[in-house]
MOPAC internal coordinates of N, CA, C and O (Angstrom, degrees):
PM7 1SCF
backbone

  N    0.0000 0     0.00 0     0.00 0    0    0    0
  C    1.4421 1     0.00 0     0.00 0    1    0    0
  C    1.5194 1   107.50 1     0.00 0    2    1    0
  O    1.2310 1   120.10 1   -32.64 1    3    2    1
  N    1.6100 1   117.41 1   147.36 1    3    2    1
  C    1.1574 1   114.70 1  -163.99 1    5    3    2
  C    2.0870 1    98.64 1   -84.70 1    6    5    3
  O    1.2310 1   130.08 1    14.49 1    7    6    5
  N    0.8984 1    98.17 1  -165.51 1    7    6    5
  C    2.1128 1   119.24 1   170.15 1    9    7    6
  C    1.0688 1    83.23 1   -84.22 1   10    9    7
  O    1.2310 1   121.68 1   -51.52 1   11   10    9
  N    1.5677 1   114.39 1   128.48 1   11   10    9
  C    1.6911 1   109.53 1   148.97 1   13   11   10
  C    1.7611 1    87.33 1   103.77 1   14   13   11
  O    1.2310 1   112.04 1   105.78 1   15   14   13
  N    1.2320 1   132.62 1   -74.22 1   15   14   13
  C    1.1981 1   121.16 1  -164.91 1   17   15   14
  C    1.6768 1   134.26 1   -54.19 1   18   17   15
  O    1.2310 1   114.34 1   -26.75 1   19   18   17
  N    0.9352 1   128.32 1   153.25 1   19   18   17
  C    1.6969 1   137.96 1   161.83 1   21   19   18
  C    0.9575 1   133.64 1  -110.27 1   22   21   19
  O    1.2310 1   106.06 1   -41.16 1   23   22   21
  N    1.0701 1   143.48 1   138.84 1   23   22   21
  C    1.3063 1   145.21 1   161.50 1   25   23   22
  C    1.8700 1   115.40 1  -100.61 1   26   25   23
  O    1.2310 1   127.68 1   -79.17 1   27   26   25
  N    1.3190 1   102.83 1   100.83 1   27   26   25
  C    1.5561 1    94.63 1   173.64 1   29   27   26
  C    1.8398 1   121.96 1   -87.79 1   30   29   27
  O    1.2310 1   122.10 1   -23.41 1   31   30   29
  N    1.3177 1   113.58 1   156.59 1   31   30   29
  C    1.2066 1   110.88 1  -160.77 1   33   31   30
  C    1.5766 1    88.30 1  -113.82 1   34   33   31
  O    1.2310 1   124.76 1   -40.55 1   35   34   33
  N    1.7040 1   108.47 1   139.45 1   35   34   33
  C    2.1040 1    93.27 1  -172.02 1   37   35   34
  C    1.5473 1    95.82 1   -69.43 1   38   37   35
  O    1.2310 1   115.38 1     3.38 1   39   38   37
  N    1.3190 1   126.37 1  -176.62 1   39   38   37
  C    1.4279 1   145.88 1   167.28 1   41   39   38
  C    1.2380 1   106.24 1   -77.50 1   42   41   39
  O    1.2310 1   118.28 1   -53.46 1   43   42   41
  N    1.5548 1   120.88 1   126.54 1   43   42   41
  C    1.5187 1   123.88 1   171.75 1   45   43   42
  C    1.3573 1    99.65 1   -81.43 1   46   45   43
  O    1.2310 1   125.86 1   -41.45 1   47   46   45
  N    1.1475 1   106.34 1   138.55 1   47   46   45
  C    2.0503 1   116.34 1   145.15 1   49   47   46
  C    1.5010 1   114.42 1   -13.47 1   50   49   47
  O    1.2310 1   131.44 1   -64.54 1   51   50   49
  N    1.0346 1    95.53 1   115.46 1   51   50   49
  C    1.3162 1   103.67 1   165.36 1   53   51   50
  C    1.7486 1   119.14 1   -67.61 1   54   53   51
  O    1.2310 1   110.93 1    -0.63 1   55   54   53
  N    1.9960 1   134.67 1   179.37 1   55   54   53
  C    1.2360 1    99.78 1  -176.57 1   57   55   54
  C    1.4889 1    95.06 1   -94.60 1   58   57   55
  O    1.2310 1   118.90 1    11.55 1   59   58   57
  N    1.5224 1   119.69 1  -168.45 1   59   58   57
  C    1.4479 1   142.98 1  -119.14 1   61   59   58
  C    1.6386 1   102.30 1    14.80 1   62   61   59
  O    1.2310 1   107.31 1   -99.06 1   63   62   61
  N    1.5553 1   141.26 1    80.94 1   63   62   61
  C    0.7335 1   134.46 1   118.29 1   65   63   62
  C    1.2831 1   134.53 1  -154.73 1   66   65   63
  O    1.2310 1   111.38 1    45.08 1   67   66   65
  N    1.3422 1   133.84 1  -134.92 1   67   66   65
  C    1.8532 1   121.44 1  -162.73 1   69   67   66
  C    1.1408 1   101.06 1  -171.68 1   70   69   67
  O    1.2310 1   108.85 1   -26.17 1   71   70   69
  N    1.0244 1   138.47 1   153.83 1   71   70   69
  C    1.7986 1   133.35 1   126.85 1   73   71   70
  C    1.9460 1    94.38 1  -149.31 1   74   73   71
  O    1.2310 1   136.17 1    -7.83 1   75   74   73
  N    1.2765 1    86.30 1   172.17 1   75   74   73
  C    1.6634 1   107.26 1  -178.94 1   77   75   74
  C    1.0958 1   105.69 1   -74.29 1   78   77   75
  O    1.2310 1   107.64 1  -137.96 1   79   78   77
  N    1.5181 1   140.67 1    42.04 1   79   78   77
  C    1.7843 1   134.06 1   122.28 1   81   79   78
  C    1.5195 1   123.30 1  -132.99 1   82   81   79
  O    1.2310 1   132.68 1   171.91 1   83   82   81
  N    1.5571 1    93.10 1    -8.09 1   83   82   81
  C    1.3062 1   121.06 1   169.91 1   85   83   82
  C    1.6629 1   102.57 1    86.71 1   86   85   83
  O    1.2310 1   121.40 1  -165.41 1   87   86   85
  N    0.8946 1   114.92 1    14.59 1   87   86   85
  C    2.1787 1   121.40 1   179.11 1   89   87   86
  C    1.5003 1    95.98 1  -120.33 1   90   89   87
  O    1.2310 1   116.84 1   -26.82 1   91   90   89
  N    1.1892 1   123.62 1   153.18 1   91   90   89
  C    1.7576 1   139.35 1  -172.63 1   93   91   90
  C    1.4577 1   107.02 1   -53.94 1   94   93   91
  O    1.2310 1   120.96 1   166.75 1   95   94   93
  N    1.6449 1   115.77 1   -13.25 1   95   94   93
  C    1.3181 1    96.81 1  -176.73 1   97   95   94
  C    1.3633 1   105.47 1  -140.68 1   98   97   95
  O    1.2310 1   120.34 1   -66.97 1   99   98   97
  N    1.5727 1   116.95 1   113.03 1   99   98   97
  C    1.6281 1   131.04 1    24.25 1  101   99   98
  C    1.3764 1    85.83 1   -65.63 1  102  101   99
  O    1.2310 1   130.97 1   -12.37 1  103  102  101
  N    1.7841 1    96.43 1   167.63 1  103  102  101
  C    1.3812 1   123.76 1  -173.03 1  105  103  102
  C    1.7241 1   100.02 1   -54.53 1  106  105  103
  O    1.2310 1   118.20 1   -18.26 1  107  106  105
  N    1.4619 1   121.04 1   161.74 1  107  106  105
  C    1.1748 1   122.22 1   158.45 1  109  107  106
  C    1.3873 1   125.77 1   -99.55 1  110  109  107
  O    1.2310 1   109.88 1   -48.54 1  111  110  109
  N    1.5186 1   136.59 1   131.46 1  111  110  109
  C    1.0341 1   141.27 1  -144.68 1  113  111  110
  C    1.7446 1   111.59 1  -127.34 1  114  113  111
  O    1.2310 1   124.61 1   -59.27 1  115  114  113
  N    1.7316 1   108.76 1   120.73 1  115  114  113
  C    1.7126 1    90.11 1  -176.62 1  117  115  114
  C    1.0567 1   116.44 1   -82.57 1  118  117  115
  O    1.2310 1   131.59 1   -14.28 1  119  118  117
  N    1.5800 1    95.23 1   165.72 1  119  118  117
  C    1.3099 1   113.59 1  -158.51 1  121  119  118
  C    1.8974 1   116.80 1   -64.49 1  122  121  119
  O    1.2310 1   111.20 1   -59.73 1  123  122  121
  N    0.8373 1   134.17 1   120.27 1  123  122  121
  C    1.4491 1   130.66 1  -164.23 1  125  123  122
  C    1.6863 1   101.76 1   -59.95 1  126  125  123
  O    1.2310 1   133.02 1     3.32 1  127  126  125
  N    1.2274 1    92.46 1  -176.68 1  127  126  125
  C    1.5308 1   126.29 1  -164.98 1  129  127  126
  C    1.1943 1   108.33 1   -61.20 1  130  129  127
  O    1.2310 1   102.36 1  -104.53 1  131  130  129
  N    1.4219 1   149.89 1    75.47 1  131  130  129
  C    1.3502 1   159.64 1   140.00 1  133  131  130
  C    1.7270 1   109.09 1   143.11 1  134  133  131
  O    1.2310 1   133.96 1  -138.44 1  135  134  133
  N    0.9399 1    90.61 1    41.56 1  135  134  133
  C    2.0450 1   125.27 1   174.90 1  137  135  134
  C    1.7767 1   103.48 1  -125.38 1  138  137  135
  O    1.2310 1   134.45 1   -24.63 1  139  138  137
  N    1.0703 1    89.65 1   155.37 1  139  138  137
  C    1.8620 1   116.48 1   173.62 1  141  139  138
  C    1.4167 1   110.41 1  -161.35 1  142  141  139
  O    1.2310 1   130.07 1   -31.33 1  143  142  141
  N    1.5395 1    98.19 1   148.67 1  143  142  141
  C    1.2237 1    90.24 1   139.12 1  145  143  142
  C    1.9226 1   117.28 1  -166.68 1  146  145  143
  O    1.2310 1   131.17 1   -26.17 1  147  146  145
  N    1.2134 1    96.04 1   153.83 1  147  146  145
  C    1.6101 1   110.25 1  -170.83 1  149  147  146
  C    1.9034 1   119.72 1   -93.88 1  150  149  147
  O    1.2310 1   125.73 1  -168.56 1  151  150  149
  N    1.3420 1   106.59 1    11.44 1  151  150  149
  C    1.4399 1    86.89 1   151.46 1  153  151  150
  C    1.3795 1   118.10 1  -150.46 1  154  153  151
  O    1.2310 1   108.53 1   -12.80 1  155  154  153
  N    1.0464 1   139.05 1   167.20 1  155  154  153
  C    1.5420 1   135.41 1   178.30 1  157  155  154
  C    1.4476 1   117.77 1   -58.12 1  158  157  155
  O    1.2310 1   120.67 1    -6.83 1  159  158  157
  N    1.6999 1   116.33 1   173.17 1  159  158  157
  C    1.3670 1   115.19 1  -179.73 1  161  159  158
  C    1.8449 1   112.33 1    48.17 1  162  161  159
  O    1.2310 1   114.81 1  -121.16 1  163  162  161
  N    1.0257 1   127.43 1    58.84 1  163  162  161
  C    1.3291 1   116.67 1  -177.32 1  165  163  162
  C    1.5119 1    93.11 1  -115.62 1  166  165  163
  O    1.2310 1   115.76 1   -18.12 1  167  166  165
  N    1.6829 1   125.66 1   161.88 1  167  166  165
  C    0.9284 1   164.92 1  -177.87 1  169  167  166
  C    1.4196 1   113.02 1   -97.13 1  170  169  167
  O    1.2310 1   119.51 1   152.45 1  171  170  169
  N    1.3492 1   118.54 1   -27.55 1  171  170  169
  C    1.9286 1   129.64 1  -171.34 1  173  171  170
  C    1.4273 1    97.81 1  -177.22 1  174  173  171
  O    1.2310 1   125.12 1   -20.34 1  175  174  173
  N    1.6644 1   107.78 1   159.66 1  175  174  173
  C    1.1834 1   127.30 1  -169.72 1  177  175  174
  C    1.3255 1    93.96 1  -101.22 1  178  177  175
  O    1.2310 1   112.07 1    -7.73 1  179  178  177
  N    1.2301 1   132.56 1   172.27 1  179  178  177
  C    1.3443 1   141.50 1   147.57 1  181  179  178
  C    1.2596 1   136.73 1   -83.57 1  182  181  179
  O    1.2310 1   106.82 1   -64.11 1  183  182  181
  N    1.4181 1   142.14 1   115.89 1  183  182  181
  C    1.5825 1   147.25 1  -154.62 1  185  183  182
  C    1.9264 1    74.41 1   -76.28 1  186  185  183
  O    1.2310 1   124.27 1   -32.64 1  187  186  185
  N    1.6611 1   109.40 1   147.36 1  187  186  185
  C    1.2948 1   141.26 1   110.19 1  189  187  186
  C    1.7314 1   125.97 1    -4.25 1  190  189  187
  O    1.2310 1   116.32 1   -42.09 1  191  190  189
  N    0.7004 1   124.60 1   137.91 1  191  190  189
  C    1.5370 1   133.04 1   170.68 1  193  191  190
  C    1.8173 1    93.42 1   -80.03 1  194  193  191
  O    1.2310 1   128.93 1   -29.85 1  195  194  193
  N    1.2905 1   100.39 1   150.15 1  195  194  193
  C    1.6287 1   119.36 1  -170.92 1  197  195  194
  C    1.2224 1    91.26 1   -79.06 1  198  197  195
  O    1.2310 1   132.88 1   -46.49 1  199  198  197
  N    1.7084 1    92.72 1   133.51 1  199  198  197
  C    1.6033 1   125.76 1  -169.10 1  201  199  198
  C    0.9509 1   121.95 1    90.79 1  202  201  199
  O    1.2310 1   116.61 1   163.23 1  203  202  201
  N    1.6507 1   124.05 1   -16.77 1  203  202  201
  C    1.0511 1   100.69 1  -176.24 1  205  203  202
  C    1.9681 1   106.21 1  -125.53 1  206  205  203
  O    1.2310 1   123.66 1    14.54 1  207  206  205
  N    1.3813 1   110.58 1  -165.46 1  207  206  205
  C    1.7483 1   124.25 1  -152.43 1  209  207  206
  C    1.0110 1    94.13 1  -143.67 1  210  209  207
  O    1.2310 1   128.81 1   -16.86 1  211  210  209
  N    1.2443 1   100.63 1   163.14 1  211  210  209
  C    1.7266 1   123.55 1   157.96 1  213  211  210
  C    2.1815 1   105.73 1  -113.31 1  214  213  211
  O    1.2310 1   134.05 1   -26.70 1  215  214  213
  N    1.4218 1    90.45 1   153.30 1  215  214  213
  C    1.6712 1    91.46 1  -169.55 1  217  215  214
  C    1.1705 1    99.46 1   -52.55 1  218  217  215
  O    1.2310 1   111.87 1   124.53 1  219  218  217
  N    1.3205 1   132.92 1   -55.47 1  219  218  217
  C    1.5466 1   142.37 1   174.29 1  221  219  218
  C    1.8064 1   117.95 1  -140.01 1  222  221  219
  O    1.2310 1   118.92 1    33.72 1  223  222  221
  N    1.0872 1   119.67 1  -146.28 1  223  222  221
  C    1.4261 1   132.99 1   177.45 1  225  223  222
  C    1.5162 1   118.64 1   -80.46 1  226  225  223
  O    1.2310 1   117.65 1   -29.53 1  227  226  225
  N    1.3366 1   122.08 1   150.47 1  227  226  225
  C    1.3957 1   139.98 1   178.42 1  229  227  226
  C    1.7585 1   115.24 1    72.39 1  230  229  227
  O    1.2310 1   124.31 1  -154.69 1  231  230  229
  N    1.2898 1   109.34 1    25.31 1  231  230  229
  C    1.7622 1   109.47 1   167.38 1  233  231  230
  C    1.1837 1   114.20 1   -52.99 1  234  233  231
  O    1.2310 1   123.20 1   -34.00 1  235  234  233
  N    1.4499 1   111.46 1   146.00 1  235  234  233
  C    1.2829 1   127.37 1  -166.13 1  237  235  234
  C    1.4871 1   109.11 1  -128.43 1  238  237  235
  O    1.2310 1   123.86 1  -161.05 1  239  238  237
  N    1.4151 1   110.21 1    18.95 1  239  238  237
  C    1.5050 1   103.61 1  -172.95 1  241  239  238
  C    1.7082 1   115.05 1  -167.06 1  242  241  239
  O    1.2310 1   110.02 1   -53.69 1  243  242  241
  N    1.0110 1   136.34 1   126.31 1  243  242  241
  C    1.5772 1   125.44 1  -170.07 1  245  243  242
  C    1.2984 1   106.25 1   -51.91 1  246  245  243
  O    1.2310 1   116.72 1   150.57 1  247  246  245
  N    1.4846 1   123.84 1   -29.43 1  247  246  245
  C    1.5690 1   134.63 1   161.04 1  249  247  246
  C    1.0487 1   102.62 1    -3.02 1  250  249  247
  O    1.2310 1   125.50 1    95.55 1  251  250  249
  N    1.4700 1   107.04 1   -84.45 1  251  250  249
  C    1.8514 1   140.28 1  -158.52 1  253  251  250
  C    1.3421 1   101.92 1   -35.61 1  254  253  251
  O    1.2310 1   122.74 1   132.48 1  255  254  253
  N    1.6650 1   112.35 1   -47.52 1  255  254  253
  C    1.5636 1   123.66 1  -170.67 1  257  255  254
  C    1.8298 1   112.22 1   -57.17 1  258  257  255
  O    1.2310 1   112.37 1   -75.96 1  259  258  257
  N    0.9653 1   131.99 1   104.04 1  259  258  257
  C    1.6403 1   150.74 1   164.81 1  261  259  258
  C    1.1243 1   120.24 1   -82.44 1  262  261  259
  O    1.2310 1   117.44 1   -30.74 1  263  262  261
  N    1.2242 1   122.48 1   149.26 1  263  262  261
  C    1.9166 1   128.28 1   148.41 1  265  263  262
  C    1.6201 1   101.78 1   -42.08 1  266  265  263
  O    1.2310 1   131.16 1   -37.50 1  267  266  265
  N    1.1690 1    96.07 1   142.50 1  267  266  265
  C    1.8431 1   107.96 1   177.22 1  269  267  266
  C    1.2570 1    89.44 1   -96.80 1  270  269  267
  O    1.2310 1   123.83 1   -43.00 1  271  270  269
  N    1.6258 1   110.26 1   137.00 1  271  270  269
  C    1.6750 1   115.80 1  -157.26 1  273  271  270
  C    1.3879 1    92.13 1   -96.17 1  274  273  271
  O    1.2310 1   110.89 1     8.09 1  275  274  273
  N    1.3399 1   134.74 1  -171.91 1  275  274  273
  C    1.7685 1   153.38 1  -177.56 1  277  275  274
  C    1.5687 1   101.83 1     2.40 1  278  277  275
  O    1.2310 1   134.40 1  -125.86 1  279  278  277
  N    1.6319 1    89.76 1    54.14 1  279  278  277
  C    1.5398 1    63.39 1   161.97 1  281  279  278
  C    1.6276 1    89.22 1  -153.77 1  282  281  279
  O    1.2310 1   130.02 1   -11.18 1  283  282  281
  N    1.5420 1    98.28 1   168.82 1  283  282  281
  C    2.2246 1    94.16 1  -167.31 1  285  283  282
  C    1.7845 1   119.95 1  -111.26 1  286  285  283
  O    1.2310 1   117.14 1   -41.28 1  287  286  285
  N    0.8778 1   123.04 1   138.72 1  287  286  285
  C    1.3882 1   108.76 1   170.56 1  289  287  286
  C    1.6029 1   109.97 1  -122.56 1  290  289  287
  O    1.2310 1   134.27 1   -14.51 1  291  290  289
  N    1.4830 1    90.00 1   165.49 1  291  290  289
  C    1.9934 1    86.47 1  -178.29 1  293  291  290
  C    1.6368 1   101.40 1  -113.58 1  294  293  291
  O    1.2310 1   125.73 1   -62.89 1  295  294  293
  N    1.2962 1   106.60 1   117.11 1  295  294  293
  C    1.4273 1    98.59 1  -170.62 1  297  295  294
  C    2.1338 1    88.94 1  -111.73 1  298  297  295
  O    1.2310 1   124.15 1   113.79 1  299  298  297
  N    1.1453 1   109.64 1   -66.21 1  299  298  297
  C    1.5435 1   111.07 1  -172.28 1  301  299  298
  C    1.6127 1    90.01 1  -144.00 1  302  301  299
  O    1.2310 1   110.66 1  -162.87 1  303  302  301
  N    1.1330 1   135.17 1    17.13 1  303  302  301
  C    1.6198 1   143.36 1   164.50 1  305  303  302
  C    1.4976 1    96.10 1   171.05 1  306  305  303
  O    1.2310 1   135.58 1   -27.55 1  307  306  305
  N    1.3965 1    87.46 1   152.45 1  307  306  305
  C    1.9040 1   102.99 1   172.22 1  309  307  306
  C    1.6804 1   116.71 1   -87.53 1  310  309  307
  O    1.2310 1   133.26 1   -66.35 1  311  310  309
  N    1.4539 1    91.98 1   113.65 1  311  310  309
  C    1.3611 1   134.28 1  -159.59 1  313  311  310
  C    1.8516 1    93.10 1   -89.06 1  314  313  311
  O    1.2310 1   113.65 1   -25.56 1  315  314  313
  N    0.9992 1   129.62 1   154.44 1  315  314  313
  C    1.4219 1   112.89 1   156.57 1  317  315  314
  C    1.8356 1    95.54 1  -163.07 1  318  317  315
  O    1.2310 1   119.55 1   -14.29 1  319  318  317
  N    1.7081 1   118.46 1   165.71 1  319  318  317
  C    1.1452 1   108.38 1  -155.20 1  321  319  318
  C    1.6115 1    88.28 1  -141.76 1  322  321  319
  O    1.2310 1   120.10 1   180.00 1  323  322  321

């Protein structure tokens, strides 16, 4: 590197979010509706364990992830929550 010069590094994603290099540019985008994710610069969010959601968009934590309420699944009897 020369005297005088810099090299800047772009800004990764912060967490609940993504984009296709995982740095702000392209924009970074949260993670949708039963996705998270917990660390910066990411490439993809992480799906939820089956059954469950996030309240809405941009979770930042497997936390966020819940039982999906009134609604039923048939696993080996009908379960409903």
């Amino acid at each position: 590197m020369h005297e005088g010069s810099s090299c800047l590094l772009p800004a990764s994603c912060p967490v609940g979010t993504y984009s296709s290099s995982g740095y702000m540019n392209p924009a970074c985008i949260p993670c949708p509706r039963s996705f998270y994710q917990d660390k910066t610069g990411q490439k993809t969010c992480t799906p939820c364990s089956d059954q469950q959601s996030t309240a809405g968009n941009g979770s930042s934590t497997v936390e966020n992830c819940n039982a999906i309420e009134g609604q039923c699944f048939v696993i080996e009897e009908l379960i409903c929550k």
